[in-house]
C-alpha positions in Angstrom: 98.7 47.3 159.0 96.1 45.4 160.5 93.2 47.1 163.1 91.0 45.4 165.1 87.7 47.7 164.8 85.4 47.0 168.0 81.8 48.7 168.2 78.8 48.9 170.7 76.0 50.0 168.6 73.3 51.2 171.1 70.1 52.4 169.4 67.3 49.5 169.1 66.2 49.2 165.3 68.8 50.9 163.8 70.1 49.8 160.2 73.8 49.8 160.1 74.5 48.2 156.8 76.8 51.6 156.0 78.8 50.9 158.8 79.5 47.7 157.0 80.1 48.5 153.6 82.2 51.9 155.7 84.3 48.9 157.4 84.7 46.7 154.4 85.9 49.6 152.2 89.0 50.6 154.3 91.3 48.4 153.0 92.7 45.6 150.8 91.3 42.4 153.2 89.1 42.3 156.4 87.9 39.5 158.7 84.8 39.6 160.7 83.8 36.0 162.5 82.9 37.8 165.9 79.8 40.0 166.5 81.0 43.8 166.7 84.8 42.8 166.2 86.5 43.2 162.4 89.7 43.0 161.7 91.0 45.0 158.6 94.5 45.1 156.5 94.4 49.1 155.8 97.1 51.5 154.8 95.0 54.2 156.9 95.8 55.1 160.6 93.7 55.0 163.4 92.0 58.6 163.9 91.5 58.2 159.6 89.4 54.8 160.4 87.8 56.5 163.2 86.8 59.5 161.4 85.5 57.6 158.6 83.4 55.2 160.7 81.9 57.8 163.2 80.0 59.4 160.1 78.1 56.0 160.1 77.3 55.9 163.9 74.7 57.6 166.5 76.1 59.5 169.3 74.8 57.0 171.9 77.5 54.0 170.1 80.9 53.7 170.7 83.5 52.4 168.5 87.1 51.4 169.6 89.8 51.1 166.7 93.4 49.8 167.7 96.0 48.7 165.5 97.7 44.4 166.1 100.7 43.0 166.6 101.5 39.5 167.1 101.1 39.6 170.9 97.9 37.8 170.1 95.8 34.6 171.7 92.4 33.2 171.8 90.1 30.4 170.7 89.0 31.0 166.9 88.4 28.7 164.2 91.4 27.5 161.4 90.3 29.9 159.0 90.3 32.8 161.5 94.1 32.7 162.6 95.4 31.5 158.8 94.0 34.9 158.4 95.2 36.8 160.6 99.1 35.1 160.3 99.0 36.1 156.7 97.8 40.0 157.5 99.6 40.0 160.9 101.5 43.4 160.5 105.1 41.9 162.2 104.8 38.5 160.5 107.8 36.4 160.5 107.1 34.2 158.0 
């Protein structure tokens, strides 16, 4: 399954390189071309990715995790939707 993971991270200064390595470890593949928005292929479930990534956060972020479907649309680079076709949980192809 693929999750879009979605963060605020509120506190001036602060060094959030395990959040990163946190995100990146979840799972087989991830994509991250937008500030504060990854997308990651992951066998876990929602409240598992949230509990792992709020160990990594201050109390004043926030952090939204929601799993994708192919109901999707924006305006991203080549690279960005060959990725997320291939990982698309209900891919037809």
């Amino acid at each position: 399954m693929v999750y879009l993971i979605t963060y605020d991270l509120n506190r001036p200064g602060q060094n959030y390189d395990s959040l990163y390595q946190a995100i990146k470890a979840l799972g087989s593949s991830w994509w991250h071309y937008l500030d504060s928005t990854w997308l990651v292929n992951t066998e876990l479930n929602a409240k598992q990715i949230t509990q792992r990534l709020t160990k990594c956060l201050d109390k004043s972020d926030r952090l939204l995790v929601i799993k994708t479907t192919r109901a999707y649309d924006g305006w991203l680079k080549k690279e960005a939707w060959e990725w997320i076709h291939q990982h698309s949980a209900d891919n037809p192809f």
